[in-house]
C-alpha positions as CSV (number, residue, x, y, z in Angstrom):
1,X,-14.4,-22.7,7.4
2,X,-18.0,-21.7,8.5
3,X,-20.6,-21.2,5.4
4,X,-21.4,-17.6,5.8
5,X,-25.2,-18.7,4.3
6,X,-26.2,-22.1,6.0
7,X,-23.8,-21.7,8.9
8,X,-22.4,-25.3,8.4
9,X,-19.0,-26.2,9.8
10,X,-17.8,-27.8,6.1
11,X,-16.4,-26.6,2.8
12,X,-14.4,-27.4,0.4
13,X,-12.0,-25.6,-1.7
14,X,-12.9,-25.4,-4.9
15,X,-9.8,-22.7,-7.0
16,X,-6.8,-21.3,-4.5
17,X,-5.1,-18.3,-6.1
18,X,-1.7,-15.9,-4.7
19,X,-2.9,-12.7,-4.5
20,X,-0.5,-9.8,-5.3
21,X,-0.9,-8.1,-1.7
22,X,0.2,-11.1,0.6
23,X,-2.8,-13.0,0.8
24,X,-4.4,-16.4,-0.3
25,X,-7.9,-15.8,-2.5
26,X,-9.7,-19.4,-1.9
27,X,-12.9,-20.1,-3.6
28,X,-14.8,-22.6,-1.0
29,X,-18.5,-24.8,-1.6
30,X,-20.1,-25.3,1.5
31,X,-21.0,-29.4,1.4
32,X,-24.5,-29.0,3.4
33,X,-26.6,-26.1,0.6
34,X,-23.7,-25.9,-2.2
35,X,-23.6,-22.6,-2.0
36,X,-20.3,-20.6,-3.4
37,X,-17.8,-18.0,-1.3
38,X,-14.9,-16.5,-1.6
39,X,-12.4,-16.0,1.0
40,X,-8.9,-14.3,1.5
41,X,-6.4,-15.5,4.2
42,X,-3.3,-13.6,4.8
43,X,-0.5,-14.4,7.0
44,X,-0.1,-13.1,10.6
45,X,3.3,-11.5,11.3
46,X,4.3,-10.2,14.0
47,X,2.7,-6.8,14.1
48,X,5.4,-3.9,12.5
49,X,5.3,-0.8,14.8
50,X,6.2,2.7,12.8
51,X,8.0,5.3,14.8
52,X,6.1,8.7,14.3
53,X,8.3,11.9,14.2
54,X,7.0,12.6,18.3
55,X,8.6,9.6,18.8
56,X,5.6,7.8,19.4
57,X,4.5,4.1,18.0
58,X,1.6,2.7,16.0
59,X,1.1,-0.1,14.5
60,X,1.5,-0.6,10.6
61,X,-1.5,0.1,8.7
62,X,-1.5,-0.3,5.2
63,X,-4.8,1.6,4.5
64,X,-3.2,4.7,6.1
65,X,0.1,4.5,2.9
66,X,-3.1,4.1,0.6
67,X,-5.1,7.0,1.7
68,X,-1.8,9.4,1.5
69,X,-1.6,8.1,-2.2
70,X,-4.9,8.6,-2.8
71,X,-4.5,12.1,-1.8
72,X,-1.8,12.5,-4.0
73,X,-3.3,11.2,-6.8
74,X,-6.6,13.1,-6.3
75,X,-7.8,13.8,-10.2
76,X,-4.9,12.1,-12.0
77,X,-4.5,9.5,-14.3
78,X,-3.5,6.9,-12.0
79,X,-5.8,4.0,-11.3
80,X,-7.3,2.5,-8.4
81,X,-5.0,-1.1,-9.5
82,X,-1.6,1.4,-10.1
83,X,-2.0,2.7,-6.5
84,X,-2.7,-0.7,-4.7
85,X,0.3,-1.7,-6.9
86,X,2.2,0.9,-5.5
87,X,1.2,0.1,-1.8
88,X,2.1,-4.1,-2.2
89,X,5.6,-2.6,-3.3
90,X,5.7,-0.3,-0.7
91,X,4.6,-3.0,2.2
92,X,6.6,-5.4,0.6
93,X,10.0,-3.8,1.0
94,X,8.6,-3.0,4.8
95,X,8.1,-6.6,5.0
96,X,11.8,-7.6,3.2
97,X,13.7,-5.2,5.9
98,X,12.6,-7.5,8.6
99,X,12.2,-4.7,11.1
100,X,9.9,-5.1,13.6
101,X,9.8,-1.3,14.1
102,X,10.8,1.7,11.4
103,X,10.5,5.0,11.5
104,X,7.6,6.7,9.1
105,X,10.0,8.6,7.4
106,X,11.2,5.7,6.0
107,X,8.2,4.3,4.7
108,X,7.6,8.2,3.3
109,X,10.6,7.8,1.3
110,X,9.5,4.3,-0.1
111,X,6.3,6.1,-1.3
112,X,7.8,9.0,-2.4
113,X,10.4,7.2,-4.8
114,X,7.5,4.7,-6.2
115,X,5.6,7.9,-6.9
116,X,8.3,9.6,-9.1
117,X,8.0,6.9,-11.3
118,X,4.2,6.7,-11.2
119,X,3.1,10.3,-12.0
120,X,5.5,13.7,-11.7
121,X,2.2,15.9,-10.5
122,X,1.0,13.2,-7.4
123,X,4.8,13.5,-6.6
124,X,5.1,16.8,-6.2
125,X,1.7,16.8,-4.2
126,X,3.2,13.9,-2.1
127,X,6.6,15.7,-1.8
128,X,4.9,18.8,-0.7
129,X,3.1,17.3,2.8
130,X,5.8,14.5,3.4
131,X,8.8,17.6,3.0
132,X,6.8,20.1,4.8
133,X,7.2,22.8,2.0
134,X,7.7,26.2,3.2
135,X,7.4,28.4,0.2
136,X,8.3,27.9,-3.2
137,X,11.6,27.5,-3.3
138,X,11.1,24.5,-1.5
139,X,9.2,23.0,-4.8
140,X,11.7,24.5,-6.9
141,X,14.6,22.4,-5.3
142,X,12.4,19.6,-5.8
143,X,11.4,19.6,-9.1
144,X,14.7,20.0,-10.3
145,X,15.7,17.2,-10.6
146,X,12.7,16.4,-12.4
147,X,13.3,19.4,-15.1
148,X,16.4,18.4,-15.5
149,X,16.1,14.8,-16.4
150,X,13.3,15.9,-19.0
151,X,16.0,18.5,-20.6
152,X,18.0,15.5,-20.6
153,X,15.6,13.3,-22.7
């Protein structure tokens, strides 16, 4: 590993750490000016290809899940950890499958589920783009089940 400061071919590694989204967090020393860096490696898989609904492919981007999230979570209670917690479950059962290509509806679905749990309003927000709401009877029939559970309890 290259010092980013110096530029000197050496370092050692000083702390290595599992990070929660698939990666290694390494904390090197560079052995010519002692200087301190952090770095994160992360496994290379075979690239996953989503299926859009035109039938077309793209690569897997797990920034694209986060931004939808973020969306959906625009002004709520949920914090910045809960949502990259939701997005290291959500590529994680991508990753479990073993696919090497999946349709984006099913990675919708694994958002949408981890998001009923998370917070009912970024649901229904969520719900509302992924389902293509028409009008509201659309919400209706999904927030039943919702209203109902709550009667419930």
């Amino acid at each position: 590993m290259r010092c980013p400061f110096c530029k000197h071919d050496e370092t050692k590694v000083i702390d290595s750490r599992n990070s929660q989204d698939f990666s290694i967090r390494r904390r090197r020393e560079c052995l010519e000016c002692s200087r301190r860096f952090t770095t994160y490696e992360r496994i290379e898989e075979s690239p996953i290809k989503v299926i859009k609904k035109d039938g077309s492919r793209v690569p897997f981007d797990r920034n694209r899940i986060r931004a939808g999230i973020e969306k959906a979570c625009y002004k709520r209670p949920v914090s910045n950890e809960q949502i990259d917690g939701v997005v290291s479950e959500v590529e994680a059962a991508i990753y479990e499958d073993g696919l090497r290509e999946l349709p984006s509806r099913q990675i919708g679905e694994l958002v949408f589920s981890a998001l009923r749990d998370l917070d009912k309003v970024a649901f229904v927000r969520f719900a509302s783009v992924y389902r293509e709401f028409k009008d509201v009877n659309d919400f209706v029939d999904e927030l039943q089940p919702i209203l109902n559970d709550l009667d419930e309890k």
